[in-house]
C-alpha positions as CSV (number, residue, x, y, z in Angstrom):
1,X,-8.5,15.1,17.5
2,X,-6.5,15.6,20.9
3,X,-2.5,16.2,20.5
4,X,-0.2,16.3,23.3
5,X,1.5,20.0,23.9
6,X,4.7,20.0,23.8
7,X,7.7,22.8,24.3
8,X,10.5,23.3,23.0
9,X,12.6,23.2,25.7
10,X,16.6,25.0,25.3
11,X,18.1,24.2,28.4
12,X,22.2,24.7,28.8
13,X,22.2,24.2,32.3
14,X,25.0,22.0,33.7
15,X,23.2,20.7,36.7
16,X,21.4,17.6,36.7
17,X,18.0,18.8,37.0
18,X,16.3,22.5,35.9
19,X,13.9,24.3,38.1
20,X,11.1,25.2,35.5
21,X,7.7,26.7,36.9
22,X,4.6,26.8,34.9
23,X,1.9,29.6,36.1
24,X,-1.4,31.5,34.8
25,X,-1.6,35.2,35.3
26,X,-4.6,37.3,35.8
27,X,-6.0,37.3,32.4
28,X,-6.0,33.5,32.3
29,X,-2.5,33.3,30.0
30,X,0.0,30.2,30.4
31,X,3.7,31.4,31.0
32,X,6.8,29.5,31.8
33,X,10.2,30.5,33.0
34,X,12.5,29.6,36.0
35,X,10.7,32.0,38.8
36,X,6.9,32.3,39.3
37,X,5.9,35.7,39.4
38,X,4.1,35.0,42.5
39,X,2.4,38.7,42.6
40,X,0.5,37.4,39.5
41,X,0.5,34.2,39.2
42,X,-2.5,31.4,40.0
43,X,-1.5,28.0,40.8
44,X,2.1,28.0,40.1
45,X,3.4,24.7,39.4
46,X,7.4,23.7,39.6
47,X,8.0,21.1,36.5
48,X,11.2,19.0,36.8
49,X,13.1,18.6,33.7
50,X,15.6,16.3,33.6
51,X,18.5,17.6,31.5
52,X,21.9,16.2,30.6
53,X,24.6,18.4,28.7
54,X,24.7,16.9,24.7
55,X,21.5,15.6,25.2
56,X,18.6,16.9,22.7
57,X,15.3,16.0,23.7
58,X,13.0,19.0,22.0
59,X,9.9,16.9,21.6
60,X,7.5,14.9,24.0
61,X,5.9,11.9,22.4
62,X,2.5,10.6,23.3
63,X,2.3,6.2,23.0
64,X,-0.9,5.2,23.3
65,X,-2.1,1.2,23.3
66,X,-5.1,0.8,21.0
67,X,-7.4,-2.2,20.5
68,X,-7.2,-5.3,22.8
69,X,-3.9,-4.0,24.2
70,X,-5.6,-0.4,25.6
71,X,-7.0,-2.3,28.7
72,X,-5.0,-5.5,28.7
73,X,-1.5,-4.8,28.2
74,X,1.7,-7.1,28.9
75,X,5.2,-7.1,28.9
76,X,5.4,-9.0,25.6
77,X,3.6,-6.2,23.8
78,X,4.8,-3.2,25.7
79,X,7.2,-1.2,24.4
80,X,9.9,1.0,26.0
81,X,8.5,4.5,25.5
82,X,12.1,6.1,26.8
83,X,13.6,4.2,23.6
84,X,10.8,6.0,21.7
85,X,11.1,9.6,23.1
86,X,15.0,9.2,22.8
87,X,15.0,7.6,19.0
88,X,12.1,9.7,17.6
89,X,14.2,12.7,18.9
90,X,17.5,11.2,16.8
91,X,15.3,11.7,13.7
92,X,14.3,15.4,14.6
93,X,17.6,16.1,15.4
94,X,19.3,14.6,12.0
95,X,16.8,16.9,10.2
96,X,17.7,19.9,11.9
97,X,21.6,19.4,12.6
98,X,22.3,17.3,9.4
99,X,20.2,18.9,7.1
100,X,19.2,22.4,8.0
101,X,15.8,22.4,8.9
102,X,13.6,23.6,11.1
103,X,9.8,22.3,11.5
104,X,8.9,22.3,15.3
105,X,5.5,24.0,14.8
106,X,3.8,21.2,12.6
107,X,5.3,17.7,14.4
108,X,3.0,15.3,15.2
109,X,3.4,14.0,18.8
110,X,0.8,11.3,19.0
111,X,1.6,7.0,17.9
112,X,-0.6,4.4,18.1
113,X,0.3,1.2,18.9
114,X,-1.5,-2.2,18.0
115,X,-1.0,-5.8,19.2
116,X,-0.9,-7.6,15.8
117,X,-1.1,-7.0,12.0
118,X,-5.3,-7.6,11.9
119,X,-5.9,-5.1,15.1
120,X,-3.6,-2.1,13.0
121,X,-5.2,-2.6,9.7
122,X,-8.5,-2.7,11.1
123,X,-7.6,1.0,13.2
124,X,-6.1,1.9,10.7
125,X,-9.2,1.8,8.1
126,X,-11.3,2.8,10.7
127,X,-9.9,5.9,11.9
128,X,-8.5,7.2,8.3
129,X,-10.4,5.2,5.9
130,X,-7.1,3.9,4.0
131,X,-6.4,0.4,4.1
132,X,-2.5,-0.3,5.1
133,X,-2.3,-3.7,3.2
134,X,1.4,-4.7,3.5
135,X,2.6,-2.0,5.4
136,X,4.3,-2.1,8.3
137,X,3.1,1.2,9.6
138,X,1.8,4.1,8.3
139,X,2.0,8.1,9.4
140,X,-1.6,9.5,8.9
141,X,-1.1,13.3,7.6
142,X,-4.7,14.2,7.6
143,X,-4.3,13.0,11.5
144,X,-1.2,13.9,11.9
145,X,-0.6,10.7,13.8
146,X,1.8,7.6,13.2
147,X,0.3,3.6,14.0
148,X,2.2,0.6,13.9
149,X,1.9,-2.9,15.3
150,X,4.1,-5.2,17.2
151,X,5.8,-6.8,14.2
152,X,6.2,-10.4,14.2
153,X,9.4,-12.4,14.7
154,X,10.0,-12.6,10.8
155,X,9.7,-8.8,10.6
156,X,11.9,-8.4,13.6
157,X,10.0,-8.5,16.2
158,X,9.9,-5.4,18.8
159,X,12.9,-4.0,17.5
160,X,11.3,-4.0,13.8
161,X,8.9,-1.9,15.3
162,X,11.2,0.4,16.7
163,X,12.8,0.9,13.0
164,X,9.5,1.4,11.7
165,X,8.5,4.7,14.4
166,X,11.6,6.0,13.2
167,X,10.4,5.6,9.3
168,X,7.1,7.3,9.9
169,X,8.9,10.1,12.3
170,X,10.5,10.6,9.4
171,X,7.6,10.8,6.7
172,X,5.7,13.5,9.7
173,X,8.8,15.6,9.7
174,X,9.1,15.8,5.3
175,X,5.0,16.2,5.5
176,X,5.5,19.0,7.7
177,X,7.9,20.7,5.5
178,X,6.5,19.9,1.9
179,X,3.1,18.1,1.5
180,X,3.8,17.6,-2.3
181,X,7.1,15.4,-2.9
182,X,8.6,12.5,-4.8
183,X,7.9,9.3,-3.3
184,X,11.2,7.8,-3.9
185,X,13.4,11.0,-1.7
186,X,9.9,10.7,1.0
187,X,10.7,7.0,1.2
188,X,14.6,7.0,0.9
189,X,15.2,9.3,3.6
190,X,12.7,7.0,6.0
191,X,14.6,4.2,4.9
192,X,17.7,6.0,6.0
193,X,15.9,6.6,10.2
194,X,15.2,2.4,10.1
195,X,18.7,2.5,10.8
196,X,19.7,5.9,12.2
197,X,21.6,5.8,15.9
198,X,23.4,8.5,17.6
199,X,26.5,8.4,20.2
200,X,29.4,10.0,21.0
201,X,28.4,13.0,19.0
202,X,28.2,11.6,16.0
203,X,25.5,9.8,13.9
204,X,25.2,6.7,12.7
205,X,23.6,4.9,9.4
206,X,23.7,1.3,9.1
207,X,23.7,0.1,5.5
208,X,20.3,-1.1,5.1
209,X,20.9,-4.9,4.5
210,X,17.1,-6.0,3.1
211,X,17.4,-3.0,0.7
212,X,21.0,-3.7,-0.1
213,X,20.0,-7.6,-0.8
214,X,17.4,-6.6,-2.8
215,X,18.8,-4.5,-5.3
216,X,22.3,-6.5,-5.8
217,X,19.7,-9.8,-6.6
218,X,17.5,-7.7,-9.1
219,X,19.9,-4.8,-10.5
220,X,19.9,-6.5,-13.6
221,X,16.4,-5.2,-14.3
222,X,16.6,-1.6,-13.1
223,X,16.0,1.3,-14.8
224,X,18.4,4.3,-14.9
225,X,18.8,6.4,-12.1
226,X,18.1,9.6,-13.9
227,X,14.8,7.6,-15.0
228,X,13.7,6.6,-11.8
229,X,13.5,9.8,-9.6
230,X,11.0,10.9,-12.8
231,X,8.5,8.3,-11.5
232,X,4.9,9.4,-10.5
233,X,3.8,9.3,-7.1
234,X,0.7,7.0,-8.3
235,X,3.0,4.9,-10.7
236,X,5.9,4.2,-8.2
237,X,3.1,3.1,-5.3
238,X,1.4,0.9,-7.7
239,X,4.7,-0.8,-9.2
240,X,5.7,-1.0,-5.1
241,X,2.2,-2.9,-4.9
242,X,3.4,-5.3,-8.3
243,X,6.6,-6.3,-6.9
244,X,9.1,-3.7,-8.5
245,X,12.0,-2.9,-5.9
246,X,10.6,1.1,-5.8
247,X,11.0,1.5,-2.0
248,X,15.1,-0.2,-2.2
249,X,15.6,1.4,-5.0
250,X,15.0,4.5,-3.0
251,X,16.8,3.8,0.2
252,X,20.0,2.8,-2.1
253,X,20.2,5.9,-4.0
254,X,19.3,8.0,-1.1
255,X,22.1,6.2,1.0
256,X,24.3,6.6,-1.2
257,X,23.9,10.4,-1.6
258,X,24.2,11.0,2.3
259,X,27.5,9.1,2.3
260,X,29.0,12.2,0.0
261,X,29.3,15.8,1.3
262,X,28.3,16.8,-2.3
263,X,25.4,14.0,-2.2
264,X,24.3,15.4,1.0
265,X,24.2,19.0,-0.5
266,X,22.3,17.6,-3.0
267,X,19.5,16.1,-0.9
268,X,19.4,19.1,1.6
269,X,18.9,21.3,-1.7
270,X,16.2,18.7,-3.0
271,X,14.1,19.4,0.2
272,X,14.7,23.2,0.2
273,X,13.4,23.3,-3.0
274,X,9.9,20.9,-2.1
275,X,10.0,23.3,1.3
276,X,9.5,26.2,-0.8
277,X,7.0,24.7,-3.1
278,X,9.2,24.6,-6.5
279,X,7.2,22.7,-9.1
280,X,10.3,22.3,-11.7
281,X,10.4,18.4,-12.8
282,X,12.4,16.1,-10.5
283,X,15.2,15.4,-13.7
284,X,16.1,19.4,-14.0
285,X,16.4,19.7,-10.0
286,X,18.6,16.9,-9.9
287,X,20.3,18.3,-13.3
288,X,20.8,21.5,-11.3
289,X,22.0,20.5,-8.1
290,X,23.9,17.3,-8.3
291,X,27.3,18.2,-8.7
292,X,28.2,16.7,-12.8
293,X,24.5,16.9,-13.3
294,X,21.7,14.0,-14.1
295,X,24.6,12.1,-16.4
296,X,26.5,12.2,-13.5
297,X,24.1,11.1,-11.0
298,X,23.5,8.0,-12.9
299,X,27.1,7.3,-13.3
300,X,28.0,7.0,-10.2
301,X,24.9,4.9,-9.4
302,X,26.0,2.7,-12.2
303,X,29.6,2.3,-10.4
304,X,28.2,1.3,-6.8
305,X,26.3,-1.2,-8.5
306,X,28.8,-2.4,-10.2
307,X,31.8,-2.4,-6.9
308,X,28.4,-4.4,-5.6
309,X,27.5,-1.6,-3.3
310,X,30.0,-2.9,-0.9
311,X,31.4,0.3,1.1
312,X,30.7,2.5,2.9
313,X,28.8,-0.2,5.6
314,X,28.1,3.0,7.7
315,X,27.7,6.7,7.6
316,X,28.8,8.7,10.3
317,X,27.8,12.4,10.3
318,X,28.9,14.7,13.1
């Protein structure tokens, strides 16, 4: 497959715009840097970077239209690929500044976007061979590529599809750190970017209000906190598939965690751990790093259910 390069661009410059020259030297090498060495360079080439002080923008995303929309595209279906570059950079950036990590070598660059529900399942299965029944997008690791659709009115419309880039930006950056990890703190942590916004200098996480609906109208049948992060992979995707709240459950739990400093120690220590491969059952990570252990986990889990999950309404993280 064909990815877009992209560089990793640390600009502090003040101004407005960076002088930035690309050349080739002799032996047929790429450089970059702010003054072409004109004695050796071949077809020097002055790139204008647009930079703004506070602004992060490490990574250059590549939209592409697929199916009936890749030669007959309109403004009903076209999205704003600014919004993209700038969102799908908040979710890098709340990796790296919230949680620690860094992961530019691995990111994939490259989304495809399809008119309507039929069109993305069929490129989906076509391209990957996995069928995205009842997804609303999916990230592709053996392509390392991310497709959605324009969701329909019901699924919120353009902007649903906005929320949903962010979820599979999020499942390429934990696939690039850990291939092997629980579904539930994969799918949490996505469920956390449907919401994610930054300003001022600070993030921002909405509470999650189909999530939040969810689990206050079914809480009566859930199991125990401490039980639920044990789940298989296989068995959580297929109880997802028979109507169990697995992927609410997950954003809840996870949301709640990032709202705590010692929750979000908990999580950043959760992904360390996949990062470096550790193979230790999910209940004596959690027994290990959650401050009050596994018990403690699930009592405070018990508590915001029972306060009805009402605050807090939004994180902020600086």
């Amino acid at each position: 497959m064909r990815y877009l390069p992209f560089l990793l661009l640390l600009l502090f410059s003040l101004t407005a715009q960076a002088e930035i020259y690309k050349w080739v030297d002799e032996n047929g090498k790429v450089h970059f840097g702010d003054k072409p060495r004109q004695q050796k360079a071949i077809n020097a080439q002055k790139l204008n970077i647009q930079t703004n002080p506070g602004y992060w923008q490490p990574l250059n995303i590549e939209v592409l239209y697929q199916g009936s929309l890749e030669n007959n595209l309109t403004d009903k279906h076209k999205l704003d690929q600014q919004r993209i570059q700038t969102e799908v950079n908040w979710v890098y950036r709340f990796y790296d500044e919230v949680l620690y990590f860094d992961f530019y070598k691995k990111v994939p660059v490259k989304i495809n976007v399809l008119k309507d529900v039929r069109e993305y399942q069929a490129h989906v299965l076509k391209i990957s061979g996995y069928n995205p029944t009842n997804s609303l997008g999916v990230y592709l690791p053996s392509l390392h590529e991310i497709a959605v659709y324009i969701h329909a009115p019901q699924y919120g419309g353009k902007e649903g599809t906005y929320a949903t880039i962010r979820h599979e930006a999020s499942h390429a950056i934990l696939h690039s750190l850990a291939e092997v990890m629980p579904r539930w703190l994969n799918e949490g942590m996505a469920e956390q970017m449907e919401t994610l916004s930054y300003s001022n200098g600070q993030f921002r996480i909405k509470r999650h209000q189909h999530n939040h609906h969810r689990i206050l109208t079914q809480r009566n049948g859930l199991i125990p906190a401490d039980e639920y992060i044990e789940v298989d992979n296989v068995v959580w995707v297929e109880g997802l598939k028979s109507g169990k709240p697995n992927q609410a459950m997950a954003g809840q739990l996870v949301f709640l965690s990032l709202s705590k400093s010692y929750g979000r120690s908990f999580i950043t220590r959760l992904l360390q751990d996949y990062k470096r491969g550790v193979r230790l059952r999910s209940f004596y990570l959690l027994d290990g790093h959650y401050i009050g252990g596994a018990s403690a986990f699930n009592l405070h889990w018990l508590q915001w259910l029972s306060e009805g999950m009402a605050q807090p309404e939004n994180i902020y993280l600086p």
